[in-house]
C-alpha positions as CSV (number, residue, x, y, z in Angstrom):
1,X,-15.5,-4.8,2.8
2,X,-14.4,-1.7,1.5
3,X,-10.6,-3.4,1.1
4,X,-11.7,-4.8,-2.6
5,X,-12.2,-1.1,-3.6
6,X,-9.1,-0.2,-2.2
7,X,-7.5,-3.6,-3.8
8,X,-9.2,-2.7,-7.4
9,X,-7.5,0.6,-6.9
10,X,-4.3,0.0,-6.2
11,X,-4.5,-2.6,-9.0
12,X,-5.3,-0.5,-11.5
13,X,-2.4,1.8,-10.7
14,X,0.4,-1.4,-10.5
15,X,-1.2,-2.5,-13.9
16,X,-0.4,0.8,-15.5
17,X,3.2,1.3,-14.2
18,X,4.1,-2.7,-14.8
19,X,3.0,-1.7,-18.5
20,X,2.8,-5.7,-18.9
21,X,5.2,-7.0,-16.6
22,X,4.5,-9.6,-13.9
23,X,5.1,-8.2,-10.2
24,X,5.8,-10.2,-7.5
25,X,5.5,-7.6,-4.4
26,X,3.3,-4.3,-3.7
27,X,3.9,-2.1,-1.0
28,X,1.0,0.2,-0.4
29,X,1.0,2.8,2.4
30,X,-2.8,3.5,4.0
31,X,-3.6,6.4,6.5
32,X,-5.1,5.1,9.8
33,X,-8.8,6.4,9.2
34,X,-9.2,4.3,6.1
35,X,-9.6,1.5,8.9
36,X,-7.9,-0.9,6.3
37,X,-6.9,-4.7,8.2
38,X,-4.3,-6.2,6.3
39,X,-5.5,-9.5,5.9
40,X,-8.4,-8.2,4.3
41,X,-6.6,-5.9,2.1
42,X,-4.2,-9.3,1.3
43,X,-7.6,-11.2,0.4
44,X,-9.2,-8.8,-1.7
45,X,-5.8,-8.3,-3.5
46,X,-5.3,-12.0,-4.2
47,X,-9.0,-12.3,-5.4
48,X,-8.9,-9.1,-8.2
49,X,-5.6,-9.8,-9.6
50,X,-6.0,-13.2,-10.8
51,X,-5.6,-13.5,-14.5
52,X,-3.8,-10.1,-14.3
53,X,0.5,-9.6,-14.0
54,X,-0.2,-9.1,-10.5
55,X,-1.5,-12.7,-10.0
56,X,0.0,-14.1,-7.5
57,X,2.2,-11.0,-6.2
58,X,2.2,-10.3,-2.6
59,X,1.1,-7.1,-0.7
60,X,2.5,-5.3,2.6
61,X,0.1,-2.5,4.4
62,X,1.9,0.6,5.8
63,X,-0.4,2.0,8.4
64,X,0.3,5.8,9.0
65,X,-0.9,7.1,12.4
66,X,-3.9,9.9,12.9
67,X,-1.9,12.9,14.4
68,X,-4.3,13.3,17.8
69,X,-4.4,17.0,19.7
70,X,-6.4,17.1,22.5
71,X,-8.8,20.3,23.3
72,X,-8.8,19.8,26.7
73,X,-5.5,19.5,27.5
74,X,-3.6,20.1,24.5
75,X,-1.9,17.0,24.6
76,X,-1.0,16.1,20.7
77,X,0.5,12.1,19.9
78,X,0.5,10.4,16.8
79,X,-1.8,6.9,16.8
80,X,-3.0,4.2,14.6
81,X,-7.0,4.3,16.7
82,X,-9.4,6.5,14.3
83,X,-11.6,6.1,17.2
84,X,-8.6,7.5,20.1
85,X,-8.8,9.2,22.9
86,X,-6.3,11.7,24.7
87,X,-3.6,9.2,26.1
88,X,-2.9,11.3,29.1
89,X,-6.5,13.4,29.9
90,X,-9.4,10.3,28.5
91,X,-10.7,13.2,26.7
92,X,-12.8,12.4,23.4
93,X,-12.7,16.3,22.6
94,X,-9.7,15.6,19.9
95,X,-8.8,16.9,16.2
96,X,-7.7,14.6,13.8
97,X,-4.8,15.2,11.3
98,X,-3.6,13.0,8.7
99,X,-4.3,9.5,8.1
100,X,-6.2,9.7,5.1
101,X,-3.9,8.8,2.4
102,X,-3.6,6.2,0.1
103,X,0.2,5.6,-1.5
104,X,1.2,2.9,-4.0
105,X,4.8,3.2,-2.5
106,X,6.3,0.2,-4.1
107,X,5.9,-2.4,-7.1
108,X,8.4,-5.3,-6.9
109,X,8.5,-6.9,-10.5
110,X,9.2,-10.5,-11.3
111,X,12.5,-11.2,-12.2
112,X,12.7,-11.2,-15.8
113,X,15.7,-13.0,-17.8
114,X,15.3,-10.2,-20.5
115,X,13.5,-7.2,-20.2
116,X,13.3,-5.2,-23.6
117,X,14.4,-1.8,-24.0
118,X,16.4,-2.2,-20.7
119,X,19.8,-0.8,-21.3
120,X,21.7,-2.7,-18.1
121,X,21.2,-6.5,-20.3
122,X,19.5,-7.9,-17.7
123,X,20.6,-11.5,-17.6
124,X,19.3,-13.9,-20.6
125,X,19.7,-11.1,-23.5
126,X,20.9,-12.4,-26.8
127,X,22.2,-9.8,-27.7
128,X,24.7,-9.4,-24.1
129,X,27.9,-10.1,-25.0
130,X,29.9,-13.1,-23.5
């Protein structure tokens, strides 16, 4: 399962922005020919953040679709198969563009009753004013 890569990964990278803060919710965005199932991508996430601030936090998969162009009949449509074929001709003689990225798009943090250096006074700051 090449998923727990991917999960080690993105990990690494919601570690380093967190910069010790627990998150509750990731949002990573995948390109359809890193054939990544979400409930795999879900499983290997739960497993290598345990004992880490993402413990616990959940994870949403993005899939962006493989832009398809046909040789033969120069059809082009956007789709989530790796493996496609030309929607309108069946032909197999296709180029494949896109759909090989890997984007942390989004880290949802815990809510926090004080969150130092935060200039807003997040609610729970001693030193907020009443």
């Amino acid at each position: 399962m090449h998923e727990f890569g991917i999960a080690t990964s993105v990990l690494d990278t919601v570690e380093r922005r967190a910069a010790g803060r627990r998150v509750a919710h990731v949002r990573v965005r995948a390109g359809a020919l890193l054939r990544i199932t979400e409930p795999a991508l879900d499983q290997a996430f739960s497993l290598v953040a345990q004992g880490t601030v993402a413990e616990g936090a959940t994870i949403d998969l993005v899939v962006v679709p493989v832009q398809l162009t046909c040789r033969t009949c120069g059809r082009e449509e956007d789709t989530a198969d790796a493996l496609a074929v030309c929607g309108a001709c069946g032909g197999a003689d296709v180029d494949l563009r896109g759909g090989d990225e890997l984007i942390l798009e989004s880290i949802q943090m815990a809510e926090g009753h004080h969150v130092p250096g935060n200039p807003r006074r997040d609610r729970g700051d001693p030193a907020r004013p009443r």
